[in-house]
N, C-alpha and C positions, 0 to 999 in steps of 0.2 A: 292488534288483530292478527292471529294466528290462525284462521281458520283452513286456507290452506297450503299450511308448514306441512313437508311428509318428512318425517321425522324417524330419519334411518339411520343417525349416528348418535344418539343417544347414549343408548343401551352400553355403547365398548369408548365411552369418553376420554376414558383412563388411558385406553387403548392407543387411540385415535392419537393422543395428546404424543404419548411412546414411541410409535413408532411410524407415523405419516414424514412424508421425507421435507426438507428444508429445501425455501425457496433463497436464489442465491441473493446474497449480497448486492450484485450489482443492478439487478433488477431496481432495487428500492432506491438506490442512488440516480437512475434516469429519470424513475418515478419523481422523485425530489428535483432532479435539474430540470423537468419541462413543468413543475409546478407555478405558476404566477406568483405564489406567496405560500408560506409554510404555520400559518397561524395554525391549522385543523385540517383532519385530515376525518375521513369516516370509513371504517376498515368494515363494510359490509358480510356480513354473513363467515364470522370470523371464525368461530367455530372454538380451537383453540386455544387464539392469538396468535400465530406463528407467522402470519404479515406485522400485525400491530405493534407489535413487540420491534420489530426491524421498522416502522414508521415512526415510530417514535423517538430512535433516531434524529429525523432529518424535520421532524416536525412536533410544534410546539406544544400541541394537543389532539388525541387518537381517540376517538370515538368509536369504540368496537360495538358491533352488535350483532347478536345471533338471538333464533329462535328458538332455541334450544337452551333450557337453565342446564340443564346437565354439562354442557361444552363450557358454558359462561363457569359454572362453578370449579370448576378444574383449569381456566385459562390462567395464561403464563402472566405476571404480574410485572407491570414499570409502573414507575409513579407520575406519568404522566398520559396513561392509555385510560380511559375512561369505559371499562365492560356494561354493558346493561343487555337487557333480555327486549330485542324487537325482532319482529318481522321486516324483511328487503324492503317489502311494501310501503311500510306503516315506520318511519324511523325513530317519531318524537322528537327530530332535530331539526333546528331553526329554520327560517328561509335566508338562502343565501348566506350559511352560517361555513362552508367550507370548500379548501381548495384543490382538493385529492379526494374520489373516490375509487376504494378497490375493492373488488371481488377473486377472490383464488378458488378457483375448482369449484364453484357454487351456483352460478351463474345461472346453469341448467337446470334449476331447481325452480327458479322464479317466476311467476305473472308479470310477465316482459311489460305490460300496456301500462301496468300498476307501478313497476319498477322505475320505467319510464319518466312518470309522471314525479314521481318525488324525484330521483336524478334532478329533474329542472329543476324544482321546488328547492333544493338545500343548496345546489350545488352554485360557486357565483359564478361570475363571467368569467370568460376565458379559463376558467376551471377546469381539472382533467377528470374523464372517466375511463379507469383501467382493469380490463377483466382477463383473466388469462387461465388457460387448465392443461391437463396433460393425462397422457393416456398409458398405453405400457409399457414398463420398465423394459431395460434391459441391460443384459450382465453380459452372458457370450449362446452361441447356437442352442447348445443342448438343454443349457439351463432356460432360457427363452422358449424354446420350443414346449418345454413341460406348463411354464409360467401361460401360454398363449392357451393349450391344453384346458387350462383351468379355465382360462377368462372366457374363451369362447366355445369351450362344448360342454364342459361337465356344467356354468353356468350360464349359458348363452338364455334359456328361459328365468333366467330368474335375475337380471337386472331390470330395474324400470328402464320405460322408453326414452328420458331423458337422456339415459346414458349416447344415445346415438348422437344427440348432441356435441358429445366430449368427444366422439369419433371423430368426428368433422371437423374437429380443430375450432369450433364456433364459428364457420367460415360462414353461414347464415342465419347470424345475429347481425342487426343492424339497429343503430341508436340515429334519433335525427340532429344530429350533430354534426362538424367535423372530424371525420376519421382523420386523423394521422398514421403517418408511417413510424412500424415498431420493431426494433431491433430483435435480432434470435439472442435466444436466452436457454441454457440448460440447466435440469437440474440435474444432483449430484450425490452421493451418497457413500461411505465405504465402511459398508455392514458386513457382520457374520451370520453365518444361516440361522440362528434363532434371530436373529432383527428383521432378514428377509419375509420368514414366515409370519415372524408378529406383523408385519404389515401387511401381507396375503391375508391374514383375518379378522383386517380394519375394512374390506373391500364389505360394501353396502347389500351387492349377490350372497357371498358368502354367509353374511348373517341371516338373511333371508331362505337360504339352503338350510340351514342349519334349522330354523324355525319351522320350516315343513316337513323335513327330513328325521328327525332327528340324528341327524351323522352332518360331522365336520367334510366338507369339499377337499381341504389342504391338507388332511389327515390322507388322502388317498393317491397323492403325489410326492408327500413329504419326503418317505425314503426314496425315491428317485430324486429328489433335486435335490439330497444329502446325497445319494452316491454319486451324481456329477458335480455335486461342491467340492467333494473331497473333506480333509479333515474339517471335522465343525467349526471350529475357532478360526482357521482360515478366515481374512479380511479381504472380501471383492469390492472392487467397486460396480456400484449400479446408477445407470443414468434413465434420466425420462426428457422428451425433447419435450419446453415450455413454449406454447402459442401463447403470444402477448396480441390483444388487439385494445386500442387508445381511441379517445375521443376526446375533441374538444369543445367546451360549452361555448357559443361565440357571443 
């Protein structure tokens, strides 16, 4: 049941796949040490693969699912991640069939009461539920200042309201479960300014601008955050701070 998927990353899957940034290493390795057991894992609302792919690692079988064929058809391939096409809501998988569930930057998207309810349904006991997202990058002043530019006045009407969710760090999301306490985590990145931009035009607003508008948003800042890049191939790094919030099934 997809009825209602809003269905914003579609369209730039190619994109999405390219240039959305990596979640670290070490993240998935805590995920894996406060797991009870490593049989399955169900990498919700996956989009990509870009968690599944690093769970699969530490676990014996990864259950990706997104509601979107378009993400599923371009996701990253192991032989031990299982992609299929569901909704958060609606997963198709077992009761009490796994011991890791995670959400990356999607969370906001979902019928919490309905998400809820299967959580309990698959998830076993003392089983963990990990959701975590992050909001804007950053590189150094000038460049930040342009990047802020973008996110919040040339697009400030044209993100859904979800988005204010992601602002908040999820700090008012709540599961009836026990929360645990979750380690800081960053992510990381060391792009050149065409990888910068190609990710400015994976933002969910921007496609949206773009569909109204007829005119690209990043197209109107681009030569300024190339003249405060400096030469193009120059390699910066770009960080984004990751909110991890944990629950455990009791």
């Amino acid at each position: 049941m997809k009825e209602n998927f809003k269905n914003y990353f579609s369209n730039n899957s190619s994109d999405y796949r390219q240039f959305r940034p990596s979640y670290p290493e070490e993240l998935f390795y805590h995920l894996a040490h406060i797991s009870p057991h490593h049989e399955c894992a169900w990498d919700c609302a996956t989009g990509t693969g870009q968690s599944a792919i690093y769970l699969a690692k530490y676990f014996q079988k990864v259950m990706a699912t997104d509601a979107s064929e378009n993400q599923i058809r371009v996701a990253q391939q192991a032989k031990n991640v299982e992609y299929s096409v569901a909704s958060a809501e609606h997963s198709g998988l077992a009761d009490n069939s796994v011991n890791l569930i995670t959400v990356a930057q999607a969370l906001h998207w979902f019928n919490l009461v309905a998400f809820t309810k299967e959580v309990a349904r698959i998830l076993v006991d003392q089983g963990i539920l990990a959701v975590w997202t992050y909001n804007v990058l950053k590189i150094n002043d000038e460049i930040d200042r342009l990047v802020h530019y973008l996110y919040s006045e040339l697009l400030d009407s044209y993100w859904p309201p979800e988005r204010r969710i992601v602002e908040s760090g999820y700090q008012d999301i709540h599961f009836p479960f026990t929360e645990l306490e979750a380690p800081d985590f960053e992510m990381s990145e060391h792009w050149s300014l065409e990888q910068l931009l190609g990710y400015l035009n994976t933002w969910s607003a921007v496609k949206r601008f773009e569909a109204e508008t007829s005119s690209n948003p990043v197209d109107k800042i681009a030569s300024q955050i190339a003249s405060a890049w400096g030469d193009a191939s120059h390699i910066r790094k770009i960080t984004w701070p990751l909110v991890l919030r944990l629950w455990r099934k009791p």
